[in-house]
C-alpha positions in Angstrom: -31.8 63.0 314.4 -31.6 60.2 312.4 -29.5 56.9 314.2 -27.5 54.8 311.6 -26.0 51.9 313.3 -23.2 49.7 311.3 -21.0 46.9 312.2 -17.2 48.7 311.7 -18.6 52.9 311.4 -17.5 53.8 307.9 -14.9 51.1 307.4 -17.1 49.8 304.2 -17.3 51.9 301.2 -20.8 51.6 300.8 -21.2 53.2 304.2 -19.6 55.6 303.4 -20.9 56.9 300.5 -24.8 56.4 301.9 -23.4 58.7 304.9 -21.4 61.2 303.4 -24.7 61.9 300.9 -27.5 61.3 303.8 -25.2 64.4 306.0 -24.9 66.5 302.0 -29.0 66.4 301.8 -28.9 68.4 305.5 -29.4 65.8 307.4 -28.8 65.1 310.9 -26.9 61.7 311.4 -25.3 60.1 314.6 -23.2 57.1 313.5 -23.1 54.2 315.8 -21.0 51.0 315.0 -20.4 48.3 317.1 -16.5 48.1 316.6 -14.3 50.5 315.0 -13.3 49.8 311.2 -9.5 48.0 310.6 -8.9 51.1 308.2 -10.7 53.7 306.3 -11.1 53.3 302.7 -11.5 56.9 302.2 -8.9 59.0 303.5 -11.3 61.8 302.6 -11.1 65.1 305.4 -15.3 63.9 305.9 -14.3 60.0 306.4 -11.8 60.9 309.5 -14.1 63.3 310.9 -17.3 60.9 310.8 -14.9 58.1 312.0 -13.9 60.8 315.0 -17.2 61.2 315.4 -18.6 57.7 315.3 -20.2 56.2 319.3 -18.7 52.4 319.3 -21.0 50.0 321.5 -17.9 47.7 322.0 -15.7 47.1 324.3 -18.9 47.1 326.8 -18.6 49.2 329.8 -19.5 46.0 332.1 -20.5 48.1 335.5 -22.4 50.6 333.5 -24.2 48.0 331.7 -25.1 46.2 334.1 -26.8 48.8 335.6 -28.4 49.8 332.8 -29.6 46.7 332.7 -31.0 46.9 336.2 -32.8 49.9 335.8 -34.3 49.0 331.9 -37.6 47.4 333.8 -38.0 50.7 335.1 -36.9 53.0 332.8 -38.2 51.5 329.6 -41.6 50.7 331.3 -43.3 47.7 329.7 -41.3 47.9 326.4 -38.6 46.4 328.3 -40.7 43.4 329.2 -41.9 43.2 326.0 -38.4 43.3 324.7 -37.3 40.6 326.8 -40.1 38.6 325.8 -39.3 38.3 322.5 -35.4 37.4 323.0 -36.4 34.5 324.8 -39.2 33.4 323.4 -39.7 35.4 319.7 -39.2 33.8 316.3 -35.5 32.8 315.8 -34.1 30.4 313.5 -31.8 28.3 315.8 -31.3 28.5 319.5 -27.3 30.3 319.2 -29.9 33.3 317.3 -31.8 33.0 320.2 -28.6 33.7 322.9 -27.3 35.9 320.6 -30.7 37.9 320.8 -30.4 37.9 324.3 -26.8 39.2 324.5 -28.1 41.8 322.2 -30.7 42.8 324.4 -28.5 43.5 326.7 -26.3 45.8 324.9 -29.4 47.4 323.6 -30.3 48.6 326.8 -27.1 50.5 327.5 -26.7 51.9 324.0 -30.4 53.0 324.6 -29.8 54.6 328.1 -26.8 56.3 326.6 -29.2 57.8 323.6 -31.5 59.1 326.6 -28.9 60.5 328.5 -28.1 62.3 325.7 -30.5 64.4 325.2 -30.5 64.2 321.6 -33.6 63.3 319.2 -34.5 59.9 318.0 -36.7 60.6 314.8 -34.8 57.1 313.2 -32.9 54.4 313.9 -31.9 52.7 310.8 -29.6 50.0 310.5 -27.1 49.1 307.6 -27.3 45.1 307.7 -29.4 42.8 309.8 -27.0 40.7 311.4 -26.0 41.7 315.5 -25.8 45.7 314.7 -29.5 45.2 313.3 -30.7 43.0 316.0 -29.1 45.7 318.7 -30.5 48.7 316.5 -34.5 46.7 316.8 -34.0 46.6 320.3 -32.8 49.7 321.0 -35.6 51.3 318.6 -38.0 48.8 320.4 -36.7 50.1 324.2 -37.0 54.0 322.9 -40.6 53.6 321.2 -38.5 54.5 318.0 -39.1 54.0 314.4 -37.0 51.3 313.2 -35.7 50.1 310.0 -33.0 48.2 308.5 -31.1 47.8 304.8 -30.1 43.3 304.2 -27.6 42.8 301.7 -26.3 39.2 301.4 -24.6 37.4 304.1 -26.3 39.3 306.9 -29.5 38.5 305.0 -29.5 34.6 303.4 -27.3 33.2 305.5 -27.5 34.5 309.3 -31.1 35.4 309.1 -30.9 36.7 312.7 -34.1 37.7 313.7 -35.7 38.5 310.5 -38.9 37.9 310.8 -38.8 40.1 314.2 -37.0 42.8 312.0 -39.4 42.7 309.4 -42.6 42.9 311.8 -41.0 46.1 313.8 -39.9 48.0 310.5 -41.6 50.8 309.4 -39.7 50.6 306.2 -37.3 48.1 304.9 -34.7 49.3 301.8 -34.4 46.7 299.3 -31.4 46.8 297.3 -32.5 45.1 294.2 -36.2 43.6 293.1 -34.9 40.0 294.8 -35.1 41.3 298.0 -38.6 43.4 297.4 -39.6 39.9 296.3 -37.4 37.9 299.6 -39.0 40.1 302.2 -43.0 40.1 300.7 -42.2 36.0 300.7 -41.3 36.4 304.4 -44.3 38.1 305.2 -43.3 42.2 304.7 -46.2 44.6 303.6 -45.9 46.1 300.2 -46.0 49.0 301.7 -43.0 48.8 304.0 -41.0 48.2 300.9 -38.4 51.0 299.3 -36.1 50.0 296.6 -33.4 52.0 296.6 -29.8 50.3 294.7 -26.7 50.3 296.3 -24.9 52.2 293.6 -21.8 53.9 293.1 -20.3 57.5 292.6 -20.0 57.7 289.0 -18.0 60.9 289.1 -15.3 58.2 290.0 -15.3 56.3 287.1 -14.9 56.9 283.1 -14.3 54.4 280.4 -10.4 55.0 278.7 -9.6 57.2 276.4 -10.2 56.5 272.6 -7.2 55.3 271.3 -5.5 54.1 274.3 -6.5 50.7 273.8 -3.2 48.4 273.8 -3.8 46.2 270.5 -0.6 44.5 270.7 -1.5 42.4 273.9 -3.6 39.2 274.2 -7.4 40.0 275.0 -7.7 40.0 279.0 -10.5 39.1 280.9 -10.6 41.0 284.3 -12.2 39.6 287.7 -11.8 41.1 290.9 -13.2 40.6 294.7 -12.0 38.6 297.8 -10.8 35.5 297.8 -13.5 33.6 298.7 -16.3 30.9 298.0 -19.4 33.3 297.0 -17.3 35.0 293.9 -17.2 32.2 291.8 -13.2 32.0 290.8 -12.8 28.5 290.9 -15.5 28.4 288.2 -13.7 31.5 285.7 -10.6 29.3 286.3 -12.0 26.2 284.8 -13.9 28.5 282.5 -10.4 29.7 281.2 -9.1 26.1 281.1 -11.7 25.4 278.3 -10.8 28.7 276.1 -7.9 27.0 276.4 -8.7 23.9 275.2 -9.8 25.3 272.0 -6.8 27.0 271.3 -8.3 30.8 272.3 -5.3 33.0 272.7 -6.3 34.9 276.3 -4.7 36.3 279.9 -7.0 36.4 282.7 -6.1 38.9 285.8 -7.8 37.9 288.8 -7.3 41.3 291.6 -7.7 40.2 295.1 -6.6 38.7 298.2 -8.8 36.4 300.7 -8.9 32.8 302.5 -8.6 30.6 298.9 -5.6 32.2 297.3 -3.1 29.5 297.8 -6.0 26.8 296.6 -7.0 28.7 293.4 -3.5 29.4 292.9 -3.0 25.6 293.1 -5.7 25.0 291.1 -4.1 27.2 287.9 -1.2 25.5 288.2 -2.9 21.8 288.4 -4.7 22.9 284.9 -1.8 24.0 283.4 -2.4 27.9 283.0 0.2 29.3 285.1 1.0 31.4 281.8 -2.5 32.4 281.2 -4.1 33.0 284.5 -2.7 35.4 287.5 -4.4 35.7 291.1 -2.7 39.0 291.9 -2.9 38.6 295.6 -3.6 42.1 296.9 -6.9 43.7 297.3 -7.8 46.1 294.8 -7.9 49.5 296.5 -10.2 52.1 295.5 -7.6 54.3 293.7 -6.0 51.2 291.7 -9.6 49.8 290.5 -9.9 52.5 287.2 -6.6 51.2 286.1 -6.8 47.8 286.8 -10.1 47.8 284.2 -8.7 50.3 282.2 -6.2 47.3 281.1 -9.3 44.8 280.8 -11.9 44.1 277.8 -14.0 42.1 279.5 -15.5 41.8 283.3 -16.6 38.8 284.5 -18.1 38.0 288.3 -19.3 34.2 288.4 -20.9 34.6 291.6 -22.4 31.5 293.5 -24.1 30.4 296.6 -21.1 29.0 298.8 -21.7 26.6 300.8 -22.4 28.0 304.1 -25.1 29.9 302.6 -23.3 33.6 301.6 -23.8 35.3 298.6 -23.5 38.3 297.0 -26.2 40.9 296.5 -25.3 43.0 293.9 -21.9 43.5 293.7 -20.4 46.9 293.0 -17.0 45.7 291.4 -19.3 44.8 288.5 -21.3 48.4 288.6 -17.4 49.9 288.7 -16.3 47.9 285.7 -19.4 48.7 284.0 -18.5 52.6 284.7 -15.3 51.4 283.3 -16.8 50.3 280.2 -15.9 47.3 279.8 -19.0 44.7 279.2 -19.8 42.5 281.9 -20.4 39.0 282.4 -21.9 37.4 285.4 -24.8 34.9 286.7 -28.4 34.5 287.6 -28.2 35.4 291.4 -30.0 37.5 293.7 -30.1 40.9 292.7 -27.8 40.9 289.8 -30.0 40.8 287.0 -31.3 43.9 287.6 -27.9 45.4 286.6 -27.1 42.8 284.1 -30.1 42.4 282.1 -29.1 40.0 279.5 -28.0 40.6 276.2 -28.8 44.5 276.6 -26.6 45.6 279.4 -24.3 42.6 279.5 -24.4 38.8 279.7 -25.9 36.0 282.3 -24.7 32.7 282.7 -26.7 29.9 285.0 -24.1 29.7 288.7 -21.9 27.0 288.6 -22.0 26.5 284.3 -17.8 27.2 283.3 -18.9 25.7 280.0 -21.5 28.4 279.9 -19.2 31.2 281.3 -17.0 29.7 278.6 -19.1 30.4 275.8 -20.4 33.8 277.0 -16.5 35.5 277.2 -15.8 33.6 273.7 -18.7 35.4 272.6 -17.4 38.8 273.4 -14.4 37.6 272.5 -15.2 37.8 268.7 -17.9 40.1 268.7 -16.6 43.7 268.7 -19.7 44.9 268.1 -21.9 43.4 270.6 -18.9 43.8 273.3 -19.3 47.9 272.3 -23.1 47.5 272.5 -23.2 46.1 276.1 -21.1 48.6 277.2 -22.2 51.3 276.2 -26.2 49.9 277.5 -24.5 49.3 280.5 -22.7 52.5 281.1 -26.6 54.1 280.0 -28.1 52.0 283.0 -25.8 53.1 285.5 -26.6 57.0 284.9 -30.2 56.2 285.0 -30.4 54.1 288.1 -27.5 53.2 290.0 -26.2 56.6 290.0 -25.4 57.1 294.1 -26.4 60.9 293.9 -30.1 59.6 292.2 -30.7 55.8 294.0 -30.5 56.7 297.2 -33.6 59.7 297.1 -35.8 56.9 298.5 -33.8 56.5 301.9 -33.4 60.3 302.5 -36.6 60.9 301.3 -37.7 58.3 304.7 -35.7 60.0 306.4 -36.7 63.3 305.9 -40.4 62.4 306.6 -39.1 60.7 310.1 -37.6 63.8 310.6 -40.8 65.9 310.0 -42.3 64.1 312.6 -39.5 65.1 315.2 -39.5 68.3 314.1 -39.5 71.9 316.6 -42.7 71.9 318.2 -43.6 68.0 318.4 -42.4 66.2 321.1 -38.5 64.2 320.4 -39.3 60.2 321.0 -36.2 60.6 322.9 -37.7 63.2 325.1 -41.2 61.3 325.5 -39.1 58.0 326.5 -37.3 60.6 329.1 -40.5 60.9 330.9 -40.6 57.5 332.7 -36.6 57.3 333.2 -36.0 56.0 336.4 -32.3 57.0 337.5 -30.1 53.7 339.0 
């Protein structure tokens, strides 16, 4: 059985989509998460089920983890001194990583006792994100004698860095989500060989550009931008972009959908430049049944994502990937793994992070160039079939899993099972 172990179960999209394919190939998957999700975003009759079915680590049983704890020298052999080892002494970045590691220890060895109690096959234990639910899942793997492996995105990855060079030494594979992060982890001393790129991309059965004709020509051109309201996205920079279309008299609207921490500040900040009759900051997150319409009434899609100050960034965001699908051309910058959807001038346009003047130049292009507008979209809309297609990029993670499987299958021995052979009852 494959493990897959998430912060909030399938209370992220993504999740859910990897899931709901890994469980269509034949899969068996056990879904652990750390906390239940806030809400589901798919209301799906597979989403409630899976989140019925999800095993939450938190709120810890404290009398059943301490003695789990208690008996982990002796159930878990050596491993568990090994383990130990390396929470208080093993590469970490900062020492709160390091009592964080610790904590997670701790938690691993209940969440691994339960797994053995179980009964149940570990052929995997795979973890979506590297931050606390990846450290748990590399300890738990580490306890259990278990193949490990983990997907970083963006946060979890750049900024927190929790462990990674731990993760990356215990992983039998590592997925990368874009040629940035093939090229992060070999930097940070990965093997080639551990390495699977496999893009994090989107169920294109969802999306579809509008129909001919149905373009309103009577309104102002609109440039569309969507995402949380927050640092890493880049709206402060589209806003001042905006401010210098109109400066040079460009007749526009821009529609920002979201909601987050910064909407009263960027709101301010329209107002302070003036476009309160040009720019909108919607407010409300952009759920997934709204987001066709909501580009549907764009002609242009543009992500300015930066490095926030903290450290978090964005990997490779799907709202661009859904606008795409949309067909609308796309406009975003140089970061992490977005130029392998936006390659420039073919599939849309890249700007340098932090450049309105460039970002003001790029959507003035596409303002007065039908034709190249048309062009990128419809490259882009040709990229997205041939490789961020969800029911094509993620063949390289089942395919892993299925060979992890093989090795579990009838007739040799469950790690699960061989771990059951020196389990020491409290």
């Amino acid at each position: 059985m494959i493990h897959y172990v998430t912060q909030n179960g399938i209370g992220n999209a993504w999740v859910a989509n990897e899931l709901s394919r890994v469980e269509g190939a034949g899969l068996p998957v056990a879904l652990h998460a750390m906390r239940a999700p806030e809400k589901l975003l798919h209301d799906s009759t597979w989403a409630v089920e899976m989140n019925r079915r999800t095993e939450l680590m938190y709120p810890l049983p404290w009398l059943a983890m301490f003695f789990s704890l208690l008996a982990a020298p002796f159930r878990f052999r050596g491993r568990f001194s090994a383990a130990l080892w390396n929470a208080f002494f093993g590469r970490r970045e900062h020492i709160r990583a390091r009592l964080a590691g610790i904590a997670h220890l701790v938690v691993a060895c209940h969440w691994a006792t339960g797994l053995l109690r179980s009964g149940r096959p570990v052929s995997q234990i795979h973890s979506q994100w590297i931050n606390s639910c990846g450290t748990i899942a590399m300890y738990g793997a580490w306890l259990l004698d278990a193949p490990f492996s983990f997907t970083g995105h963006a946060t979890d990855l750049f900024r927190n860095r929790c462990a990674l060079l731990d993760k990356i030494e215990r992983a039998n594979f590592i997925i990368c989500i874009s040629t940035f992060h093939r090229d992060f982890y070999l930097e940070n001393g990965a093997r080639p060989e551990q390495l699977v790129i496999a893009y994090c991309g989107i169920d294109l059965s969802w999306f579809h550009p509008p129909a001919a004709g149905s373009h309103d020509t009577k309104r102002l051109y609109r440039i569309v931008s969507s995402g949380r309201l927050v640092e890493k996205k880049g709206f402060d920079d589209l806003i001042r972009a905006c401010k210098l279309l109109a400066d040079k008299g460009e007749r526009f609207e821009c529609v920002i959908g979201g909601s987050g921490p910064l909407e009263d500040e960027l709101k301010a900040q329209i107002r302070s430049l003036g476009l309160a009759s040009r720019v909108t900051v919607t407010g409300k997150a952009l759920l997934q049944e709204k987001i066709i319409d909501f580009m549907h009434g764009g002609d242009v899609y543009v992500l300015p994502c930066v490095w926030a100050a903290d450290g978090d960034v964005d990997g490779l965001p799907q709202m661009i990937m859904e606008a795409m699908a949309c067909g609308l051309p796309a406009i975003s910058t140089r970061l992490v793994g977005i130029p392998d959807l936006i390659q420039h001038e073919d599939t849309g346009l890249l700007v340098e992070p932090k450049s309105p003047a460039q970002l003001a130049d790029a959507m003035a292009r596409l303002m007065h160039d039908a034709a190249l507008a048309a062009r990128l979209s419809e490259n882009g809309q040709r990229l997205l079939k041939q490789t961020f297609d969800l029911n094509n990029c993620l063949e390289p993670l089942i395919e892993k899993f299925r060979q992890s499987l093989a090795k579990t299958a009838p007739g040799r021995r469950a790690i699960g099972a061989q771990a059951q052979q020196s389990r020491v009852s409290p």
